[in-house]
N, C-alpha and C positions, 0 to 999 in steps of 0.2 A: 504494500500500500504506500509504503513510504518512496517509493523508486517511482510509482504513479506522480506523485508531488512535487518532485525535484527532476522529473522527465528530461531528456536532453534537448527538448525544443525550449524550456521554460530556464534551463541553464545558459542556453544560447543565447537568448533575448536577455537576459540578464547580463551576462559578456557582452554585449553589443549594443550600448547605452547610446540609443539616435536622442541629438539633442544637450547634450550634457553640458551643464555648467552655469553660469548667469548670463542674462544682458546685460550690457554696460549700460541702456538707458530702458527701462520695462516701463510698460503705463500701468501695470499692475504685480503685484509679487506677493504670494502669501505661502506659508509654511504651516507645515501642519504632522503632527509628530503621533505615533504609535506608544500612548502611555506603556501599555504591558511590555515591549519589546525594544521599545526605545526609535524606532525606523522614524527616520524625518527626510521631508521631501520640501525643498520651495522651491516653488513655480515662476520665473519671469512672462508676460504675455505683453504683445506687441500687437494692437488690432488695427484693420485698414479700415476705409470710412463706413463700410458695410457693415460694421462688429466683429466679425472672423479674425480670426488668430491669422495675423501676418508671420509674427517671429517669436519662437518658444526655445525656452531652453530651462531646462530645469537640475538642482542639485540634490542628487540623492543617494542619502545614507540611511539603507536600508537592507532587507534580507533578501534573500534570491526571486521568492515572490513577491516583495514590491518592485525589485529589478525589474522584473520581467514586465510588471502592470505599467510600467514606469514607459519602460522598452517600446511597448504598445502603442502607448499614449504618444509617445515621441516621433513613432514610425506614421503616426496619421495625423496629425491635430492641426497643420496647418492648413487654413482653411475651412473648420471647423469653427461652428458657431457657440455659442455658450447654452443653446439649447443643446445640439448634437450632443456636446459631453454631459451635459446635465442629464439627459436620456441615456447615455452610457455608462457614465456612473449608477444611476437607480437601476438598468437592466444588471450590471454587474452585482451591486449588493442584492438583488433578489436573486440572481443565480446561485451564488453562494449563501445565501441566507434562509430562503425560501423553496429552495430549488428551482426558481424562475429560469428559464429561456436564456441564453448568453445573447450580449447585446448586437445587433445588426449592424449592414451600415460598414462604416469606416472603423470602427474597431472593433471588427466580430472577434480579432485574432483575439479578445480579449479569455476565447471559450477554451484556449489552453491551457488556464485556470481553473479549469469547472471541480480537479480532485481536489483544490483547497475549501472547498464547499465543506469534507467531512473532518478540517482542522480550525473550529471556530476562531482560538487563538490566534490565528493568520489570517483572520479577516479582514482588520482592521489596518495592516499594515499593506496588506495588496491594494486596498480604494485610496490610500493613501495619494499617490500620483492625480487620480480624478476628482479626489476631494482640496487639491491646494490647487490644480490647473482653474478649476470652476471658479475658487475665490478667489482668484490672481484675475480672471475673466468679469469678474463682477467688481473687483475692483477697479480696472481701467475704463470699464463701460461708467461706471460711478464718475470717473473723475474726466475722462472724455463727454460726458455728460454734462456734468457740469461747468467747464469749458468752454461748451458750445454757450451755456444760457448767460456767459456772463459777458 
């Protein structure tokens, strides 16, 4: 069961961090950390005038299954709307949490994932990447928002 978990496609994407590191100027960055485990992720986002992720890159110190959710997240998000990941994120935690559907779309690869479903302790730390990309996403719309009304 455990060799289902740490599989070599989920190892791979872990080794193979698209995306990695900060922006030198982000319109939004938030961080967001795995109490039980310690896994911390921040997310830089760059949106163009549509709302879509122009430029991402994010820092993450985390466990092989955040890697990997991390990995995902990286290999598609440009382009993506803050809805898209927000629907990515919820089909992910119901897949793992509920046994929901892995999410569609631009990060289906997320369903590489699905045996972390029967380690709840690692739940928290795989959403981890889609729960600081979305605040980093809501934070630039915030402040690009604001912007515009002033």
């Amino acid at each position: 069961m455990i060799d289902d978990l740490y599989s070599a496609r989920i190892l791979k994407l872990a080794a193979n961090m698209p995306r990695a590191g900060r922006l030198p100027a982000p319109q939004g960055s938030a961080e967001r950390v795995a109490k039980l485990c310690g896994s911390r992720i921040v997310a830089d986002v760059v949106l163009d005038a549509d709302g879509r992720v122009a430029d991402f890159a994010q820092d993450v110190q985390a466990c092989a299954l955040g890697q990997a959710a991390a990995a995902v997240l990286g290999e598609s998000v440009i382009g993506a709307t803050g809805d898209e990941i927000e629907t990515a994120r919820d089909a992910f935690r119901a897949m793992l949490k509920t046994g929901g559907r892995p999410p569609e779309g631009r990060f289906k690869d997320l369903a590489v994932l699905l045996p972390v479903k029967d380690y709840p302790a690692r739940h928290a730390s795989s959403l981890l990447a889609f729960e600081a990309a979305l605040a980093a996403v809501q934070q630039a719309k915030a402040r690009t928002s604001g912007a515009d009304a002033a």
